[in-house]
C-alpha positions as CSV (number, residue, x, y, z in Angstrom):
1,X,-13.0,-29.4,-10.0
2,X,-11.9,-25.5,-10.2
3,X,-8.0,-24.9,-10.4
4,X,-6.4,-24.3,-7.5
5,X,-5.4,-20.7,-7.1
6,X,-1.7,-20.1,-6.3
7,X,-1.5,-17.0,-3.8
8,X,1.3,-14.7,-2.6
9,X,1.6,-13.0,1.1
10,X,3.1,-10.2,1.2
11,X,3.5,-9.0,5.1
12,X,6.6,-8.4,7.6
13,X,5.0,-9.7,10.7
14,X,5.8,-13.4,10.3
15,X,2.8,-14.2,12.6
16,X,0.1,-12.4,10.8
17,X,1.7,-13.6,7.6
18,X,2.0,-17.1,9.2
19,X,-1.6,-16.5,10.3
20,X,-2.9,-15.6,6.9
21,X,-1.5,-18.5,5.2
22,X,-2.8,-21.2,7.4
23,X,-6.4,-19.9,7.4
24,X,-6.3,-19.1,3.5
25,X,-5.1,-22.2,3.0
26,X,-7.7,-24.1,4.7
27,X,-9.9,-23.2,1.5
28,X,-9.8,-25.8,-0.7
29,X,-9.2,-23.9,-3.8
30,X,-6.3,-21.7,-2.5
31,X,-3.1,-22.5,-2.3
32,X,-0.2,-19.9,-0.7
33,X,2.5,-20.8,-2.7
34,X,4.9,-17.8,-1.3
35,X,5.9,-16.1,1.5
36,X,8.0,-12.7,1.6
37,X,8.2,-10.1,4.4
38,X,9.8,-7.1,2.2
39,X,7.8,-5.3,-0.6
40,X,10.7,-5.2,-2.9
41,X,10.7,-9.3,-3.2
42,X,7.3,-9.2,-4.2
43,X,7.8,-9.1,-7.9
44,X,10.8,-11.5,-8.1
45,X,8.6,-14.2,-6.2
46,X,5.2,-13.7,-8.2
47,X,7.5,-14.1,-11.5
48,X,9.2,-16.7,-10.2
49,X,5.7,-18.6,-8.6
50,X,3.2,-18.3,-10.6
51,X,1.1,-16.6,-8.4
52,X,-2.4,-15.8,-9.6
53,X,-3.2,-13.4,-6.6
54,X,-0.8,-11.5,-4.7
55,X,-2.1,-10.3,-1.5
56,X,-0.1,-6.8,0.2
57,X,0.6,-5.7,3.4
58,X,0.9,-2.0,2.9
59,X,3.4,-1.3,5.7
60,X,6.6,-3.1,4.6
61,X,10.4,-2.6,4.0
62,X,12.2,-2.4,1.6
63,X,8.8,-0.4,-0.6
64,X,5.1,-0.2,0.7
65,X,2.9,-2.8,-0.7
66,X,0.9,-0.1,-2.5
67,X,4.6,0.5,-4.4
68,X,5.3,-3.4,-5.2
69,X,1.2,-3.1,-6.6
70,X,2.4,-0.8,-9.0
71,X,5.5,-2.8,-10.0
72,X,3.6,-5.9,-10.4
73,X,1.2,-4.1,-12.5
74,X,3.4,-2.7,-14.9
75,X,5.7,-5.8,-15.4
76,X,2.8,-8.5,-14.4
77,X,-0.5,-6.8,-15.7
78,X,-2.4,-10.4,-15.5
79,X,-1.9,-10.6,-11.9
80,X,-4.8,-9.8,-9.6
81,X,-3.7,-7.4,-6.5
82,X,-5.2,-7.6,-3.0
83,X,-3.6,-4.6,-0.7
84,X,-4.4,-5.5,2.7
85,X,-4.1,-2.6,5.8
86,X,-4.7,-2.4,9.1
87,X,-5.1,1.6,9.0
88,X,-8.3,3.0,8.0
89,X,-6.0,5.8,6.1
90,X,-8.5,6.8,3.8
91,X,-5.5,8.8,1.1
92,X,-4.2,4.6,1.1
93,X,-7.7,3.6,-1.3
94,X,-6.6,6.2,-3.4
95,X,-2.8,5.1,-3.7
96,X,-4.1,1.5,-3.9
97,X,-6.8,2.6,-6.8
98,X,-4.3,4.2,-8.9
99,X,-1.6,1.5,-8.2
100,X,-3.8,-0.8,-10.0
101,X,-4.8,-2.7,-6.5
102,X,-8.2,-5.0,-7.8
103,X,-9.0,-4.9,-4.0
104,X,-8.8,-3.0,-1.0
105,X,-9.4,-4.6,2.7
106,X,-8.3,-4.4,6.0
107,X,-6.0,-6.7,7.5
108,X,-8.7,-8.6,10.2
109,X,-11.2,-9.4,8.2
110,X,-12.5,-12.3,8.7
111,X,-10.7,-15.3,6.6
112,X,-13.7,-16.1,4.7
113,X,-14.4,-12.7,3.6
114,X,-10.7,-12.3,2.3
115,X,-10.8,-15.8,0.5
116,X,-14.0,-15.1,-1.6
117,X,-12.1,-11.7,-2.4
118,X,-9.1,-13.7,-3.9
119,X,-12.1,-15.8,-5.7
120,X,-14.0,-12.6,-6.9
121,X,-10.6,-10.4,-8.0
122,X,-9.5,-13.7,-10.0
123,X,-13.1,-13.7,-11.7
124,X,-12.3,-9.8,-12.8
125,X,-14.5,-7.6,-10.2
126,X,-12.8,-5.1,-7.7
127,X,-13.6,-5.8,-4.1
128,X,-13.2,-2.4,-1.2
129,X,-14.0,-2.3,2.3
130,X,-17.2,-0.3,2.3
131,X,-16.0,1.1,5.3
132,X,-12.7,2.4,4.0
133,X,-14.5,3.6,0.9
134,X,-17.2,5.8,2.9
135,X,-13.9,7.2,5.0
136,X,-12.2,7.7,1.5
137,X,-15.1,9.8,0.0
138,X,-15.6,11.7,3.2
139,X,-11.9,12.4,2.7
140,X,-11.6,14.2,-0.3
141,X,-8.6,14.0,-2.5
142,X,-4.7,14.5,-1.2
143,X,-4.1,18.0,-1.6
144,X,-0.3,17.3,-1.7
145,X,1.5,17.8,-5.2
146,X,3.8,14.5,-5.6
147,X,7.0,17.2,-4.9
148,X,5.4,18.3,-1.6
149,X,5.0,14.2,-0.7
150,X,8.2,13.3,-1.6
151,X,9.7,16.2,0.0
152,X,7.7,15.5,3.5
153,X,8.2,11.7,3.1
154,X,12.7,12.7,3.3
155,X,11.6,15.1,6.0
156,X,10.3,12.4,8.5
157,X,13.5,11.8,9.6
158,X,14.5,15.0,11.0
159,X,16.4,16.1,7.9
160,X,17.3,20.0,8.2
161,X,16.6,21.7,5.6
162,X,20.4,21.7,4.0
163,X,20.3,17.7,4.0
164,X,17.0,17.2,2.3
165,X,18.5,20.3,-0.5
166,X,21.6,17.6,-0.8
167,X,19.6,14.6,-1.0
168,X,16.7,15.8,-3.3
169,X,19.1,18.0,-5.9
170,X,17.2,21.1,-5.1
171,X,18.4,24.5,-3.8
172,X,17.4,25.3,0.2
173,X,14.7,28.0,-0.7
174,X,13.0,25.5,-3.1
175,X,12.7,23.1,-0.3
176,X,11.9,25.8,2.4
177,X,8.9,27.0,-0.3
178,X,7.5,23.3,-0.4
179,X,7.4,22.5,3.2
180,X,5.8,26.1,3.9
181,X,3.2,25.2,1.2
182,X,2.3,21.6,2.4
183,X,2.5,23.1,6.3
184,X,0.0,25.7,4.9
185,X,-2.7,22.9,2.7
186,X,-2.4,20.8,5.7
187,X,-3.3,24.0,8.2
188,X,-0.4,22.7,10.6
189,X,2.3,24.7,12.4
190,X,5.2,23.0,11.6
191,X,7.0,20.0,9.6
192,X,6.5,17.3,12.1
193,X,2.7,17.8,12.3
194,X,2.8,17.8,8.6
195,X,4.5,14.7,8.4
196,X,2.1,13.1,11.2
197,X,-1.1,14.7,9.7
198,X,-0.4,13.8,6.0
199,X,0.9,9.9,7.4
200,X,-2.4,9.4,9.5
201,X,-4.4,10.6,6.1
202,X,-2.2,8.0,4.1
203,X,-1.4,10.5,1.8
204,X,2.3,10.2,1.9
């Protein structure tokens, strides 16, 4: 008989994450061994777990799944990564790909499609929603430097212009010079329709 494999949830709606669990662990070779609703307790409860498979909610507090990816990565390099979405975002396969996700699938697949993808990442292949990858390609790259993200991503709140300078260490006109060029790659009219545009795209 095959060793059981332990499994982390990462999600922050308790009933999808309840959800997931009970159907995953109806496969006699998968145990969920851990729970957690915020991305930043993702690493802490893979160390402390075990966990062969760590399956991620993108949308979470605390960091985005495709942010505790990349931490796990780094500090937990044997650990196979699953990031789960429910938004066909197509910039989110990117982020995912370069997080060093091993698979990429949206949130309602069927159980039995997301158990034999625990079972194929553990066996070393990489497993993405052909759909999400078509959408991806069609896409094209994220034409947003990692300044122009990060300054959109502080802007979503309704920053002015003054507050983001404070918060980001840069002068106004810097900040004003980003946001005009991100408005302009994302052929918008203003900062909110960047934000909204560049969010729907996943490429924040």
């Amino acid at each position: 008989m095959s060793p059981t494999i332990k499994v982390l949830l990462a999600e922050d709606q308790s009933m999808v994450r309840e959800a997931l669990a009970a159907l995953l662990g109806l496969e006699d070779d998968i145990e969920v061994v851990a729970q957690v609703a915020r991305g930043d307790e993702v690493l802490a409860a893979v160390r402390e777990h075990a966990v062969d498979v760590a399956l991620l909610d993108i949308e979470m507090p605390g960091c985005t799944g495709i942010e505790a990816a990349a931490q796990v990565r780094r500090s937990l390099p044997e650990v196979k990564l699953v990031v789960l979405t429910t938004f066909g975002r197509p910039g989110y396969l990117r982020s995912a790909m370069e997080a060093g996700a091993d698979a990429f699938l949206v949130k309602d697949a069927p159980a039995a499609q997301l158990a034999e993808a625990v079972r194929k990442v553990l066996a070393g292949e990489r497993v993405i929603d052909p759909t999400l990858a078509a959408a991806a390609l069609a896409e094209g790259a994220n034409p947003l430097t990692d300044r122009e993200r990060e300054i959109l991503r502080a802007a979503s709140d309704g920053s002015t212009n003054a507050e983001l300078a404070k918060a980001l260490h840069l002068s106004q006109g810097t900040v004003r010079n980003y946001l005009s060029t991100a408005i302009q790659k994302l052929a918008v009219r203003n900062r909110a329709e960047a934000v909204r545009i560049a969010r729907e795209k996943g490429w924040l």
